[in-house]
N, C-alpha and C positions, 0 to 999 in steps of 0.2 A: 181588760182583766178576764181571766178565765172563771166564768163564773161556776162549771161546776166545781174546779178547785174551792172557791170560798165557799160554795156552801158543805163544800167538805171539810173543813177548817171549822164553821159554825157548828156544824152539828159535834165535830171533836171537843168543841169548847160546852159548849151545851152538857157534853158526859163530865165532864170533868166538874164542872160548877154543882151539879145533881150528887156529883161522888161527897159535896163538900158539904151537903145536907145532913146534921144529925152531934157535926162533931161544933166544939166550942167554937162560937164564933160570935164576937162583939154585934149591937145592934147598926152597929154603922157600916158594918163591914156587910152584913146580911143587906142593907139599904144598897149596897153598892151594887153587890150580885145580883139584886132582885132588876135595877134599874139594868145590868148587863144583859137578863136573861131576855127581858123586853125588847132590849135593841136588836138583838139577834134574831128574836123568834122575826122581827119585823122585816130587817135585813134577808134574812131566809126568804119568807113568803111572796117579797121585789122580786128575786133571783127566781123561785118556780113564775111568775108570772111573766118575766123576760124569756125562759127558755120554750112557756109553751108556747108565745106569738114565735119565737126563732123557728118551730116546729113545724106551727102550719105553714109562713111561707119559705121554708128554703129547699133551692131548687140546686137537684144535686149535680153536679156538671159533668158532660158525657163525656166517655173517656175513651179515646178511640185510640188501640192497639196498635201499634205501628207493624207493619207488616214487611217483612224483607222484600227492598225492591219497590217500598211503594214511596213515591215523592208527598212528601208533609203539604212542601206549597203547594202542590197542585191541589190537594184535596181541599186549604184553605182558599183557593181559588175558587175551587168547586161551590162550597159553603157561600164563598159570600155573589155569587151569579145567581145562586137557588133561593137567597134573600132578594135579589133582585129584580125575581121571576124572569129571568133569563133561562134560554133551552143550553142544558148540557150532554156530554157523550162521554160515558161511562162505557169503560171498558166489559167485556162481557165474564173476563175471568174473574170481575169484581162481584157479580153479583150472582151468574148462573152456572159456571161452570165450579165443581166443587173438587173433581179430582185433578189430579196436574196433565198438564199436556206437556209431551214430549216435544223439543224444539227441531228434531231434525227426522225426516224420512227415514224410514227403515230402505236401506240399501237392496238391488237385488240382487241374492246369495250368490247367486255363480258369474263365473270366467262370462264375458259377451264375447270377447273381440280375442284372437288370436294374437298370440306372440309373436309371429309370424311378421306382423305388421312393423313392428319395433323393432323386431333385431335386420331386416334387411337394410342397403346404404341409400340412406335421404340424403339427397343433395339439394342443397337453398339456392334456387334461380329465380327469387322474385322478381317480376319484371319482364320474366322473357317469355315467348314462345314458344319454341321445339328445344329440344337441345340432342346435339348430335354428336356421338360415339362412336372412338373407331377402339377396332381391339386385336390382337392378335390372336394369328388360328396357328400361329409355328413358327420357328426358327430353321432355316435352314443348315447343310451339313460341310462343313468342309473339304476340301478335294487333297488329293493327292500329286502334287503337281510336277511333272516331270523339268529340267532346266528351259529355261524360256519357253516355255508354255503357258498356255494363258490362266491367271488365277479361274477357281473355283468360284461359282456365284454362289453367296448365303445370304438371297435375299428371304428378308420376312414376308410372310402370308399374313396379310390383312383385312378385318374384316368390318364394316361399317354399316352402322344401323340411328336411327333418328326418332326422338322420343316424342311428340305430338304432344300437345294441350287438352288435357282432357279437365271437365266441368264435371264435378261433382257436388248435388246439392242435394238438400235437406230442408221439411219443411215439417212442423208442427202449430199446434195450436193447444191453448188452456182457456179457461174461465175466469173471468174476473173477480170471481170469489173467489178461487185461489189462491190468486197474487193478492189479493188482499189480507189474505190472513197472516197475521206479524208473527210469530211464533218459530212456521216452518218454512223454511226456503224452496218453496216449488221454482222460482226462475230459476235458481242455482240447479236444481234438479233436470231443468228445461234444457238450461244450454247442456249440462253432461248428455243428454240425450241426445240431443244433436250433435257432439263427441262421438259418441261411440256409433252411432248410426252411420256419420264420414267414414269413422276408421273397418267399418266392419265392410263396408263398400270397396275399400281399398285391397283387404285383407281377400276378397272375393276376386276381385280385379289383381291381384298379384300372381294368383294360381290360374284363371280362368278368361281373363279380359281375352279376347276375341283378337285384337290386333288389326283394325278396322279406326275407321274415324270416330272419333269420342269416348275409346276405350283405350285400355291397357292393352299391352302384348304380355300374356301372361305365359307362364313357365309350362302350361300343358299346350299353347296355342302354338298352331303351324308357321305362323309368321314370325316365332321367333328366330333370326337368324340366324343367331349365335348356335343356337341348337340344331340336331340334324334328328330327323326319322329313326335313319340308320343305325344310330347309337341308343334307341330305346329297347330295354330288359323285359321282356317279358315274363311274367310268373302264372302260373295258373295257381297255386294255393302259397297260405304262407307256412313253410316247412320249417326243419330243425337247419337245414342250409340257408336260406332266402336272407337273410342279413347278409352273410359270409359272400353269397351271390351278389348282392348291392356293391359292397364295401369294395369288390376284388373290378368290379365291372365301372367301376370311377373312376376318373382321372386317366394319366398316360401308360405307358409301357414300363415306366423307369422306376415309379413310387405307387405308395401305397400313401394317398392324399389324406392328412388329418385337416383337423377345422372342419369337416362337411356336417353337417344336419338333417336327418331325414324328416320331411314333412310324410305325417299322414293321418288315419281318421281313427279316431277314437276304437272304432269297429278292431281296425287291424293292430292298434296297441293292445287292444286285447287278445287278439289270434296270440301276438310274439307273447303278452304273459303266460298265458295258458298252453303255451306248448309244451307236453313231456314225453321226458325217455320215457324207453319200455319198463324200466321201474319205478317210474310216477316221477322223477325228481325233473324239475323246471328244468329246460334249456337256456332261458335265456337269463338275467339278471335285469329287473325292470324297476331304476327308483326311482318312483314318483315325485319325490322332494326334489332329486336336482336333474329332475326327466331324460334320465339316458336310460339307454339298452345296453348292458355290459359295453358302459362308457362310451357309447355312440350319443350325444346328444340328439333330442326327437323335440319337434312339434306339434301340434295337434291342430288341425285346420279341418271343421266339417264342410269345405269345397271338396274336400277329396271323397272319389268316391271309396268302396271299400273291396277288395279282393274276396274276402274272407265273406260278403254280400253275394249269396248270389241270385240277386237282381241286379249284379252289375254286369255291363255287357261284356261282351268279349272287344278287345281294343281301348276300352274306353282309360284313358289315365286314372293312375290310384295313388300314387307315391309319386316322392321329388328325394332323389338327395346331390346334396351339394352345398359348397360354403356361400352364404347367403349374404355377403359382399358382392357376388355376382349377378347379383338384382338389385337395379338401383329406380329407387322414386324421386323423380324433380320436383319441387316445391316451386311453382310459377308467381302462387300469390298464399297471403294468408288467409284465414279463415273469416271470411265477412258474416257478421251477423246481424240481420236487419228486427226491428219490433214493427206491427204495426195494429193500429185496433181500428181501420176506416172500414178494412174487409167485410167484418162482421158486426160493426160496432152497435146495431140495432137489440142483438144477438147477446150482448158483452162477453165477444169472447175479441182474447189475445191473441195475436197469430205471429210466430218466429221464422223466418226462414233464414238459411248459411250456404254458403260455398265455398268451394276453392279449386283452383286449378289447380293439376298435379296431372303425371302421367307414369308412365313405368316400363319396364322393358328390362330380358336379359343381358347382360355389359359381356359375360364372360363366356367365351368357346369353352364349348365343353361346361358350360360352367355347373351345370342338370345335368343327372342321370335321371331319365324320368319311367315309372314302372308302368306299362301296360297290363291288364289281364288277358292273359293267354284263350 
C-alpha cells in the first residue's frame, strides 16, 4: 500500500469529520466519529513512523547514463570483477579524455606522386625476368618496276630493346604506441606511405633511370634506344612560339601527331601561363582543372629540370612530349610487404619493409621529343 496516499486519504477524512462538528448530530452518531477520529489519528502516527525508518535506510540506486557506443554488458562485467577484487582496463576515453578524438589522420594536402606514373602502359609480367621489345623504326617505299624486273624491297626497319628486373624497395618504421592506439589507423597510413614512396621512385626512374643495371632506361637517358640525340629541340627560353616549336617538331613528315603530352616542371607551366603579347593579353590558354595548354594535355613531374631556371645547365633535359603509350613499365612481381618487431623489439618499435620488381624503358621510335636547354 502506498502509504503516503492513505495518509492523505486520513487527514481528508479527519477535515471532513471536524467540518461535522457544531451541526445536529445524535449521541451515538457523535460516539461513532469520536471512536473514527481515534482510529485515524492512530493509523496516521504508524504510517509517519513507517516512513521515517523507510528514510534513514534507503539507499537510492545509481543510475548510470547509457552512452552511445558504450556496451551495457561489459560494464556489468566490469561491476561485478571490481566486486571481486579483480584488476580491470578501463578504456581511457572513459575516464580522461573529455573532448572527442578524431578517428582518422589528417591527410597530407598536396599531389606526392606524379600523374605521370598512371597514365604511361603497365604491363603485368608476374613471374618473369627481363622482357624483350622489338618495335619498329619504318616502313619501307615501294618501286617502280619496269616488266620483269625484279620487285622493289619494302622491308621494315626494326628496332629491339630488353627491359631488366629492377628491385625497388621501401623501408619504414613506427612505435608501438602508435599502433596501439584503437581510434586512428596509423598502419593504414604506414602502408599508403610505403605506396607513394614506390610510386614516386618509379615516377623518378621513368624520366631519369640511368639505363644501367638496377635501373630504368628513362626518357632523358642515352641508352634509350628507341630515341636518338639527333632528334632532340633545343630551346634557350620559353617564348610566344616554343609550344608551336614542340608540337611541329614531333612525329613524322606526313602528320601532325595528336594524343602526345608534354611533361614538365611546374617552373615552366608557369613561364607558358605568364606569357603575354605586347598588350598584356595571355598567349597561351592554361586550364588547371583538365591540365592542358590551349588543349595540349601537360604533366607536371619535378624530375624535370626547368628552362625558365637559370641554374639550369646548358644541355641538360627540361621537357618530354609524346604519347605516353610509348613508355611501358613491366610489373615482374607484386608488391610484398613484410612487419616485423625482432629489429628493434627492445626499443618497441615496428618496422615495415616492401618491394617489387618492375622495370621500364621506351617501346616507341620516335616515341619522345625530348627539350634540351640551349
Amino acid at each position: 500500500m502506498n502509504l503516503e496516499k492513505r495518509k492523505h486519504e486520513i487527514k481528508t477524512r479527519l477535515t471532513e469529520i471536524k467540518g461535522l462538528i457544531g451541526t445536529e448530530l445524535t449521541l451515538e452518531v457523535l460516539g461513532q466519529l469520536e471512536a473514527e477520529v481515534t482510529e485515524l489519528q492512530d493509523e496516521s502516527e504508524t504510517i509517519d513512523r513507517k516512513l521515517a525508518i523507510a528514510a534513514k535506510t534507503e539507499i537510492k540506486p545509481l543510475i548510470i547514463e547509457k552512452k552511445s557506443g558504450v556496451d551495457q554488458e561489459a560494464l556489468e562485467k566490469r561491476g561485478k570483477s571490481l566486486k571481486e577484487s579483480r584488476v580491470i582496463q578501463v578504456s581511457s576515453e572513459d575516464i580522461l579524455l573529455s573532448e572527442h578524438v578524431d578517428n582518422a589522420l589528417a591527410p597530407y594536402p598536396f599531389t606526392q606522386v606524379s600523374t605521370l606514373v598512371d597514365k604511361v602502359k603497365v604491363v603485368n609480367l608476374t613471374g618473369g625476368e627481363t622482357y624483350k621489345k622489338s618495335f619498329v623504326k619504318g616502313s619501307g617505299i615501294a618501286s617502280l618496276t619496269e616488266e620483269g624486273a625484279s620487285y622493289g624491297e619494302t622491308e621494315p626497319e626494326f628496332g629491339y630493346l630488353t627491359i631488366s628486373k629492377v628491385k625497388i624497395t621501401a623501408y619504414t618504421e613506427i612505435t608501438e604506441e602508435l599502433e596501439k592506439l584503437p581510434s586512428i589507423p596509423y598502419q593504414a597510413e604506414v602502408l599508403k606511405n610505403i605506396n607513394i614512396s614506390l610510386k614516386k621512385k618509379i615516377s623518378e626512374q621513368i624520366l631519369k633511370g640511368v639505363g644501367i643495371a638496377n635501373a630504368f632506361t628513362g626518357i632523358f637517358s642515352d641508352k634509350a634506344v628507341a630515341l636518338s640525340e639527333h632528334d632532340d629541340l633545343e630551346i634557350e627560353s620559353i617564348t610566344d612560339s616554343t609550344l608551336d616549336d614542340i608540337i611541329f617538331a614531333y612525329g613524322g613528315d606526313e602528320e601532325i601527331e595528336g594524343g602526345a603530352s608534354l611533361i614538365l616542371s611546374k617552373a615552366d607551366l608557369k613561364a607558358f601561363a605568364t606569357l603575354r603579347t605586347e598588350e598584356g593579353r595571355k598567349v597561351h590558354t592554361v586550364d588547371y582543372i583538365h591540365q592542358t595548354i590551349d588543349g595540349i594535355p601537360y604533366i607536371i613531374n619535378s624530375h624535370c629540370k626547368a628552362i625558365s631556371d637559370s641554374h639550369t645547365a646548358v644541355g641538360d633535359y627540361t621537357m618530354a612530349y609524346g604519347a605516353l603509350h610509348n613508355y611501358e613499365v613491366p610489373i615482374f612481381s607484386p608488391v610484398e610487404i613484410g612487419k616485423s618487431t625482432d629489429y628493434k623489439f627492445k626499443d618497441g618499435i615496428i618496422c615495415y619493409k616492401a618491394s617489387v620488381f618492375t622495370g621500364g624503358n621506351v617501346v616507341g621510335y620516335k616515341g619522345f621529343l625530348r627539350i634540351k636547354k640551349k
